[in-house]
ChimeraX commands (.cxc) that place a marker at each C-alpha (Angstrom):
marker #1 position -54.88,5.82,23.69 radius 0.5
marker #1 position -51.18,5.72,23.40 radius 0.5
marker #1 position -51.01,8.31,25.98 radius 0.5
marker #1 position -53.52,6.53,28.22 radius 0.5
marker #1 position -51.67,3.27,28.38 radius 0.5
marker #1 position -50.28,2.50,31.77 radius 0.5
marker #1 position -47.07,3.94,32.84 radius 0.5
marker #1 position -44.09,2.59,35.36 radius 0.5
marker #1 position -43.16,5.98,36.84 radius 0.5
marker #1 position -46.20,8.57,37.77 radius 0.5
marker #1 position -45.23,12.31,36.61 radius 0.5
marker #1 position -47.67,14.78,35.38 radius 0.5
marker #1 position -48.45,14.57,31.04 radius 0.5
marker #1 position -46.18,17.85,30.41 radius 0.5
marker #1 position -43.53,16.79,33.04 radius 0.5
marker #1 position -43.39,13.53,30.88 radius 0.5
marker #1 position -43.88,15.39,27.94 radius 0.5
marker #1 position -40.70,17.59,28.52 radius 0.5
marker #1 position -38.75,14.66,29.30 radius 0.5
marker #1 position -39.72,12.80,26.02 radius 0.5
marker #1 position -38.79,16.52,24.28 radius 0.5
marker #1 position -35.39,16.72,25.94 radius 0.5
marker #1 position -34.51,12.49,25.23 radius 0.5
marker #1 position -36.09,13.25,21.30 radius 0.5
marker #1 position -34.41,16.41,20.29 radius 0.5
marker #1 position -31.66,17.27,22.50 radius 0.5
marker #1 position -31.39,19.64,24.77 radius 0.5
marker #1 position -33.94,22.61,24.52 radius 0.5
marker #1 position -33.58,26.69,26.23 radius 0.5
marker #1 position -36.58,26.76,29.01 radius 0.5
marker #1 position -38.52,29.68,26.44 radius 0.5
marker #1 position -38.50,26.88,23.64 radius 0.5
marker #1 position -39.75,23.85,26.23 radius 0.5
marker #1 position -42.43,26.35,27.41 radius 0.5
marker #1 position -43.70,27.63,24.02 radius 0.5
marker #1 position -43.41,23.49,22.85 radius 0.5
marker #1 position -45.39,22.61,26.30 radius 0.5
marker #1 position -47.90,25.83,25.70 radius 0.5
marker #1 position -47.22,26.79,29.88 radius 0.5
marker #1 position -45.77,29.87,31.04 radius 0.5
marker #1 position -41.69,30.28,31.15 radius 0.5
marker #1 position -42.28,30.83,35.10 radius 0.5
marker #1 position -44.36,27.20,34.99 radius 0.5
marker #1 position -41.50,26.03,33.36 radius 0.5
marker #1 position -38.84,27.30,35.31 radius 0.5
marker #1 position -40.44,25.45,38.56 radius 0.5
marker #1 position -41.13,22.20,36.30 radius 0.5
marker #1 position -37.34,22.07,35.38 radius 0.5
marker #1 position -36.35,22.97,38.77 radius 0.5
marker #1 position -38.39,20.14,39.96 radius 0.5
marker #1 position -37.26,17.70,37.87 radius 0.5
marker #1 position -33.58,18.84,38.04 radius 0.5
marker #1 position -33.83,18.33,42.07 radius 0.5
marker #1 position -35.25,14.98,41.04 radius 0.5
marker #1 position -31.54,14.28,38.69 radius 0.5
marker #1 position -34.23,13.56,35.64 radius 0.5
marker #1 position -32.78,16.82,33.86 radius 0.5
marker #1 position -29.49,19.41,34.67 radius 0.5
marker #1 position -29.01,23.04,33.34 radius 0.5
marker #1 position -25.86,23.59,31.65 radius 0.5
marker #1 position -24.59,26.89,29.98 radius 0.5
marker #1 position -25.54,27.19,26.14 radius 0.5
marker #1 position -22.38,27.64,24.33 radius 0.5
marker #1 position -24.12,29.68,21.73 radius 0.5
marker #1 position -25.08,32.22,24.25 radius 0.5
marker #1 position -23.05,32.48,27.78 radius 0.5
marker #1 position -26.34,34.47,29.23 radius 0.5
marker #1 position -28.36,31.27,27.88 radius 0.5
marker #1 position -28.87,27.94,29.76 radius 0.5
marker #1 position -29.78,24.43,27.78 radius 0.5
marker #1 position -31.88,22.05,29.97 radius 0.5
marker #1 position -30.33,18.30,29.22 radius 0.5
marker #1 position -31.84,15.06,29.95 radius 0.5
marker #1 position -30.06,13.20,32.53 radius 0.5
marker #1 position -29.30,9.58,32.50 radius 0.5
marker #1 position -31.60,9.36,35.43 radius 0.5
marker #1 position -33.85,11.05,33.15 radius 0.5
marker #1 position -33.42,8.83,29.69 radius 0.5
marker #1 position -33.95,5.66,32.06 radius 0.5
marker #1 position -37.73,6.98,32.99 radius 0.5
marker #1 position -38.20,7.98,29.45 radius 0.5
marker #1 position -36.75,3.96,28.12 radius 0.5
marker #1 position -38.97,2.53,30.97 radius 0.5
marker #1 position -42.06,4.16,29.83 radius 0.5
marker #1 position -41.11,3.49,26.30 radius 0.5
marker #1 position -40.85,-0.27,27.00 radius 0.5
marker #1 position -43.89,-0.40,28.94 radius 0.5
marker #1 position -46.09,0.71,26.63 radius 0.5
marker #1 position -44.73,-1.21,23.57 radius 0.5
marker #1 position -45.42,-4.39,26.24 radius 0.5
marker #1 position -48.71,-3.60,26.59 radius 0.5
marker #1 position -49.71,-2.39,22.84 radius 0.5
marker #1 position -48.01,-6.03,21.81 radius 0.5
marker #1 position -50.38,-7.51,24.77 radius 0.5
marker #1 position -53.22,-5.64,22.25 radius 0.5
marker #1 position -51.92,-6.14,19.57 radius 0.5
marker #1 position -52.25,-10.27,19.75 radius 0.5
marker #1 position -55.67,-10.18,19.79 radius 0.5
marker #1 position -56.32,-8.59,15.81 radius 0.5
marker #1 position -57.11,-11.29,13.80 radius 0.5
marker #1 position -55.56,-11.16,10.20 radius 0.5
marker #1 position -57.66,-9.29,8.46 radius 0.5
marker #1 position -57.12,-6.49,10.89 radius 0.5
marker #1 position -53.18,-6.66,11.05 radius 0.5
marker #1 position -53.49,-6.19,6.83 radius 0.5
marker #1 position -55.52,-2.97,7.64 radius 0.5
marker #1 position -52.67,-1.55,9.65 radius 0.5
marker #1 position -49.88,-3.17,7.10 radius 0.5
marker #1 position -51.77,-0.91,4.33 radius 0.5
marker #1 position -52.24,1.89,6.34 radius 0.5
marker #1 position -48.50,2.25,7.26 radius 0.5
marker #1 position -47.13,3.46,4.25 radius 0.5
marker #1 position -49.85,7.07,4.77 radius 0.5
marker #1 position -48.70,6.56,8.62 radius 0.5
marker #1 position -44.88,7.30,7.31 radius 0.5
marker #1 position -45.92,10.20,5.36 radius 0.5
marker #1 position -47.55,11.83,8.31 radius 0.5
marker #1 position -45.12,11.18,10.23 radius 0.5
marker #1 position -42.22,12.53,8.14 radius 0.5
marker #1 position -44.24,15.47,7.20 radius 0.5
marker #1 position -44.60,16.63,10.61 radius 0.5
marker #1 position -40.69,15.64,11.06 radius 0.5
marker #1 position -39.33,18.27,8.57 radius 0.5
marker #1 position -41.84,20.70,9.72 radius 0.5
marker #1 position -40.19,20.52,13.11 radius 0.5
marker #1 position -36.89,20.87,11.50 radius 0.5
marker #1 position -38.11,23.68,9.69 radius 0.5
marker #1 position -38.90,25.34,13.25 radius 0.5
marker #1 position -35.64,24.99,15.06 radius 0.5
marker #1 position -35.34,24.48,18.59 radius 0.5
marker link #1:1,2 radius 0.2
marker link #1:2,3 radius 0.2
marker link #1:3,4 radius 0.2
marker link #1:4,5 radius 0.2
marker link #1:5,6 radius 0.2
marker link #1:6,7 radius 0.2
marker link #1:7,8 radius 0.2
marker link #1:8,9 radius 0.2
marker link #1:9,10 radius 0.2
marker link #1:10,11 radius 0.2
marker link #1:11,12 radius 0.2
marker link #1:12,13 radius 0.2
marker link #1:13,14 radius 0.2
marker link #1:14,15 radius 0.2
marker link #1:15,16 radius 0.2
marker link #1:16,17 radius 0.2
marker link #1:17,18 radius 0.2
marker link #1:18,19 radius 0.2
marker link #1:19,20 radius 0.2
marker link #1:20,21 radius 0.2
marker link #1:21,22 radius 0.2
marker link #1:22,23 radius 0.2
marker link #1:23,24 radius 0.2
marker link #1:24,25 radius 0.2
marker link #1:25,26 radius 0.2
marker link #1:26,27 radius 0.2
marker link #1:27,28 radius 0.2
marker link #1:28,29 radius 0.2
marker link #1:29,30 radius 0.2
marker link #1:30,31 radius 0.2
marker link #1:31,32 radius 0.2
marker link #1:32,33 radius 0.2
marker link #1:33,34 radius 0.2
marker link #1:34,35 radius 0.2
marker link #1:35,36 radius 0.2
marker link #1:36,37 radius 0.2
marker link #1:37,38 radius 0.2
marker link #1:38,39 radius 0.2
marker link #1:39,40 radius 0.2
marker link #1:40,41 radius 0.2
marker link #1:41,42 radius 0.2
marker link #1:42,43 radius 0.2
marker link #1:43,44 radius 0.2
marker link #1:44,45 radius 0.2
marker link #1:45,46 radius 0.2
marker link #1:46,47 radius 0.2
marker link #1:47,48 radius 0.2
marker link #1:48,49 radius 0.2
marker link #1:49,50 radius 0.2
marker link #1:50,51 radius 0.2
marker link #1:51,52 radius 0.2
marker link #1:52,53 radius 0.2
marker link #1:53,54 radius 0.2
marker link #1:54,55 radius 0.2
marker link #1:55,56 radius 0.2
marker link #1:56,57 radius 0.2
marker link #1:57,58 radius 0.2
marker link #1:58,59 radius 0.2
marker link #1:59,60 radius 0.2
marker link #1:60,61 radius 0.2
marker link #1:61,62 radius 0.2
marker link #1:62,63 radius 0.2
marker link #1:63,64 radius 0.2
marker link #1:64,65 radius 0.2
marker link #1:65,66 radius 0.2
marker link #1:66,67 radius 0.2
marker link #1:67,68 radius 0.2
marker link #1:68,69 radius 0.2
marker link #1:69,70 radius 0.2
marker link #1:70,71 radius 0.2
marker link #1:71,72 radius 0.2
marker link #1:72,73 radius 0.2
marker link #1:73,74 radius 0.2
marker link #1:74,75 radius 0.2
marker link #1:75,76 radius 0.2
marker link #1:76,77 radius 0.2
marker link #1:77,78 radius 0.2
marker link #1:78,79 radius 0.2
marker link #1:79,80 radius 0.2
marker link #1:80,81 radius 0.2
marker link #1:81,82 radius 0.2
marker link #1:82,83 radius 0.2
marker link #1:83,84 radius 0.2
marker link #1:84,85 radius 0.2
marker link #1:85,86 radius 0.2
marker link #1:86,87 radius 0.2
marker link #1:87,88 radius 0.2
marker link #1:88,89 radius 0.2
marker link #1:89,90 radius 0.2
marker link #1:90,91 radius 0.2
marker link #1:91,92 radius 0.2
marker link #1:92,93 radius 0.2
marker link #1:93,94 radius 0.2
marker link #1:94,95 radius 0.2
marker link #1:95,96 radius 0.2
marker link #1:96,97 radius 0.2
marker link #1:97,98 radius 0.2
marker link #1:98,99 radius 0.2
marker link #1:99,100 radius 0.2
marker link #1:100,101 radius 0.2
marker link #1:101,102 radius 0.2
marker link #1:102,103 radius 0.2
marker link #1:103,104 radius 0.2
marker link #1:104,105 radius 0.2
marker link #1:105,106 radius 0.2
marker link #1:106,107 radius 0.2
marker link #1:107,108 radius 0.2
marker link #1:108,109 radius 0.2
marker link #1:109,110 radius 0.2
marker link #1:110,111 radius 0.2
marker link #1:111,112 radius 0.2
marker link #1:112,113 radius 0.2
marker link #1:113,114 radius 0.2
marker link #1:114,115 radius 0.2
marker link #1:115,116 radius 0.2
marker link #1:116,117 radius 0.2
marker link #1:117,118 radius 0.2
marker link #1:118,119 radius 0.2
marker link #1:119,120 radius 0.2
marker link #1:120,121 radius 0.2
marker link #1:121,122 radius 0.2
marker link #1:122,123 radius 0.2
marker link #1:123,124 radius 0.2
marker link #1:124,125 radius 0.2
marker link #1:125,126 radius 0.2
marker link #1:126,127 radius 0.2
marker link #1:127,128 radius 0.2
marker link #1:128,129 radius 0.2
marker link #1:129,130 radius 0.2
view
């Protein structure tokens, strides 16, 4: 659903999707956004050409690695990624007034296993890398 809700910019689900990547974790080597977005590095390589032409993301050298590049997130980029962000909570809280009591202490209960998902799948990223 969340990914269904209406959005205030139209971009393709893995354009978005690298965007959200780049504005969550920092800036990311084109191999590691392609393996993340499961598309080939030459997909990639036009999607981040794209959307640097579009000032949404720059390349900039890795400093690890002087043969490497690190795709960033532009400001340009963030602003899509805050807009879309804001958007959605808008319309979940547009939902979200019509649960009557009984169902807001259903979610209230359920939060606590939510967290635990959630930082579960957290430190398993970590344990990854980028």
């Amino acid at each position: 659903m969340f990914i269904r809700l209406p959005s205030v910019q139209r971009l393709s689900f893995t354009t978005l999707s690298v965007l959200h990547t780049l504005a969550g974790r920092g800036p990311r080597r084109l191999t590691a956004l392609a393996a993340g977005e499961q598309v080939t590095q030459p997909a990639m390589t036009q999607m981040v050409t794209k959307l640097q032409r579009d000032g949404l993301v720059e390349r900039r050298a890795d400093p690890s690695d002087s043969r490497a590049v690190l795709v960033h997130i532009t400001a340009a980029g963030a602003a899509v990624v805050q807009g879309r962000r804001a958007d959605r909570v808008a319309h979940l809280a547009e939902l979200a007034a019509r649960l009557t009591p009984g169902e807001w202490a259903a979610i209230a209960a359920a939060l606590p296993a939510l967290r635990r998902l959630v930082d579960a799948d957290r430190r398993k990223q970590q344990q990854k890398g980028p």
